[in-house]
C-alpha positions, -999 to 999 in steps of 0.1 A, spaced: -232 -407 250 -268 -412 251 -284 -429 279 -299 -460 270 -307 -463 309 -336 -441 312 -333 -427 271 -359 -407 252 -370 -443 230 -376 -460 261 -397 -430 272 -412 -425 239 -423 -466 239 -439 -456 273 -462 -433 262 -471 -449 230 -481 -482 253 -499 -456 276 -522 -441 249 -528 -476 235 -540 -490 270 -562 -458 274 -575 -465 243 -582 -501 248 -601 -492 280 -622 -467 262 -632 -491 234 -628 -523 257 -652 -544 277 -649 -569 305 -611 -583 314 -596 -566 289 -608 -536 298 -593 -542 332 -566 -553 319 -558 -521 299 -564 -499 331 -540 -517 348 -515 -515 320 -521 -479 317 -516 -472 353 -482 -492 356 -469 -476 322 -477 -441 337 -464 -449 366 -428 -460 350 -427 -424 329 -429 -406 361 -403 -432 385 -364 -431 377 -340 -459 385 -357 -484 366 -337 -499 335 -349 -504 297 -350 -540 301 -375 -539 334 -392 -517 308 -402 -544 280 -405 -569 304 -436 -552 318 -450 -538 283 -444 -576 271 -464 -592 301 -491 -563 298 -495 -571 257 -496 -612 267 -522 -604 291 -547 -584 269 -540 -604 238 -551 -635 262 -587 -620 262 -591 -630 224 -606 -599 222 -596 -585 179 -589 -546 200 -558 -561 212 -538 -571 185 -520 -541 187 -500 -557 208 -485 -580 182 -470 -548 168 -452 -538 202 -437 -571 209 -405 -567 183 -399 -535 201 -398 -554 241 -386 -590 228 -354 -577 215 -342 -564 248 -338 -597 258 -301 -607 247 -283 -640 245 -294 -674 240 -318 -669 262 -329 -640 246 -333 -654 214 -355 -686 229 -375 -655 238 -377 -642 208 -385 -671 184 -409 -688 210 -425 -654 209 -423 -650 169 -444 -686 167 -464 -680 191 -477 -644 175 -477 -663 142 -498 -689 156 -521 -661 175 -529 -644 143 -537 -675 121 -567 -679 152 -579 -644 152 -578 -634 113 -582 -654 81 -559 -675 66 -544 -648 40 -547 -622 65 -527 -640 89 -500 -651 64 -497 -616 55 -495 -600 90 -471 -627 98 -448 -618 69 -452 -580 79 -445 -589 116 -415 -610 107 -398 -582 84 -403 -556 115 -385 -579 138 -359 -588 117 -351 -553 105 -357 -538 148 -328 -566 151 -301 -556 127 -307 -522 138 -300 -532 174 -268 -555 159 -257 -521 146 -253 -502 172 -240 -531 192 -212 -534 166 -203 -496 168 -170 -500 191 -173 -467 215 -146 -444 215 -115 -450 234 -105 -433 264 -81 -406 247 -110 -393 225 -140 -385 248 -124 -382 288 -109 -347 296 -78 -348 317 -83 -336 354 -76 -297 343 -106 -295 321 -123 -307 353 -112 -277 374 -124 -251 349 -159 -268 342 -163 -269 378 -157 -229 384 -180 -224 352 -206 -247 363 -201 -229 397 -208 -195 385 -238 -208 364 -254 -226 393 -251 -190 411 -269 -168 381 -295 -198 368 -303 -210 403 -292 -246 390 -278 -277 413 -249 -291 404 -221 -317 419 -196 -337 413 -194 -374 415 -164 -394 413 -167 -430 402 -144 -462 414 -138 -493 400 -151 -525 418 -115 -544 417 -96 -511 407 -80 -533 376 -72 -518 345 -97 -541 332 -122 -528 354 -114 -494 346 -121 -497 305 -153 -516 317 -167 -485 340 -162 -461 312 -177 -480 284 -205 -478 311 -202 -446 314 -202 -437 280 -235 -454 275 -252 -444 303 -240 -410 304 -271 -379 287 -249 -362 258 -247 -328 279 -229 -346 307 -190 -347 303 -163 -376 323 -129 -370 334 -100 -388 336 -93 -385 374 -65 -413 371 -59 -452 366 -91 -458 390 -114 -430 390 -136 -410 366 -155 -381 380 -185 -365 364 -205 -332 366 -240 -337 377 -264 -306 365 -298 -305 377 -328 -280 384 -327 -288 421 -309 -310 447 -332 -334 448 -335 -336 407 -292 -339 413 -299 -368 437 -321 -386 417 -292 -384 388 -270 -399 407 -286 -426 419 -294 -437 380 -257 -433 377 -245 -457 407 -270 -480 392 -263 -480 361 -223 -484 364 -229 -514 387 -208 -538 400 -189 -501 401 -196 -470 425 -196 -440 430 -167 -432 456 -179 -403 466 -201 -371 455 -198 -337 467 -213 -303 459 -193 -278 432 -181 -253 466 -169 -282 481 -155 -297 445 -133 -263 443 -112 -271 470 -110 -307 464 -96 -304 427 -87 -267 426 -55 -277 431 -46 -311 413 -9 -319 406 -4 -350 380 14 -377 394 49 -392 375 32 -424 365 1 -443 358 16 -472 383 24 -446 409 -16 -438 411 -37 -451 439 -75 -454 443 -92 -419 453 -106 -435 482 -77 -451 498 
């Protein structure tokens, strides 16, 4: 369950587009020198700010590369490199307008700046990264996530991860609470939706339980409240049109589901927050 929302690649494109715009302004001169400062302050500033998707991500390292590669200036084809890696966030037909208008137009922006054989080459080189960053991406959108029955624990498991979360809180000085998610129409097609989201979004040290037909809750571990807070707030956005119903501290989670009793039925469940 790796979080795509705010996951170690994204992070890891950050800083590489960070030390490139630092060392464009180093080596730079006039606009695109600007230009670099600006790009370096805005990537820097996205490492350090949560809440802000993968997608909002490329978007601004593709507008930052467009800019500097606008200055003509040979220091900023590196950019051409980074663009497979932000294009292909863009899904759909649109997404795919995106990406061919932005193949030609790289194409066309190498033949100008480099020789003719140069360019040809580069161009091949550029078009086998993009096509092999694609399949890679098709991959894992192919991979069907697990169902339900393999990966959320049943309301018990909840209880005891709470107490043992509880008592390590205590000795590590951690914070820690639980949130329990809803479903926007409470359908059983809404409910498959919100876990598939949460088994995206969710880091692969954070665990989901089954609550019942409309609620999942999950245990939020952090080094402060604050850290906790900020957590959640990736969560609700990420699990969107969905919510979280309500979120409440581990003491106060005890006597909540300390003492769960399973219902007869699935249809004999109701929302948590009704």
């Amino acid at each position: 369950m790796q979080s795509k929302y705010k996951s170690p690649g994204s992070r890891t494109l950050l800083v590489l587009c960070t030390v490139i715009g630092v060392a464009i302004c180093l080596f730079g001169e006039g606009p695109l020198r600007l230009a670099a400062l600006l790009a370096a302050a805005i990537f820097g500033l996205l490492l350090y700010r949560k809440g802000v998707s993968q997608d909002k991500h490329c978007a601004f390292i593709a507008a930052a590369g467009a800019a500097m590669l606008a200055t003509g200036n040979p220091i900023a084809l590196v950019w051409i490199w980074i663009l497979p890696l932000t294009l292909l966030s863009f899904t759909g037909p649109l997404g795919l307008a995106i990406n061919v208008a932005g193949f030609v137009v790289a194409c066309a922006y190498l033949g100008w700046q480099l020789p003719l054989p140069t360019a040809a080459m580069a161009a091949l080189m550029l078009a086998i990264l993009w096509l092999l960053f694609s399949e890679r991406l098709r991959g894992r959108a192919s991979t069907s996530p697990p169902t339900e029955a393999t990966w959320l624990l049943p309301p018990a498991a909840l209880e005891v991860d709470i107490h043992h979360e509880l008592r390590r809180g205590e000795r590590e000085s951690l914070a820690a609470e639980v949130l329990v998610f809803g479903c926007a129409q409470s359908t059983p097609e809404d409910m498959t939706q919100l876990c598939a989201r949460l088994h995206e979004y969710l880091a692969l040290y954070e665990r989901a339980y089954r609550l019942n037909a409309h609620g999942v809750a999950v245990i939020v571990v952090a080094t402060d409240s604050d850290a906790a807070a900020e957590r959640r707030r990736e969560l609700e956005h990420a699990v969107q049109p969905h919510k979280v119903v309500s979120a409440m501290p581990l003491a106060e989670a005890t006597q909540r589901f300390g003492q769960r009793k399973p219902t007869s039925t699935p249809a004999a469940e109701a929302p948590l927050w009704q």
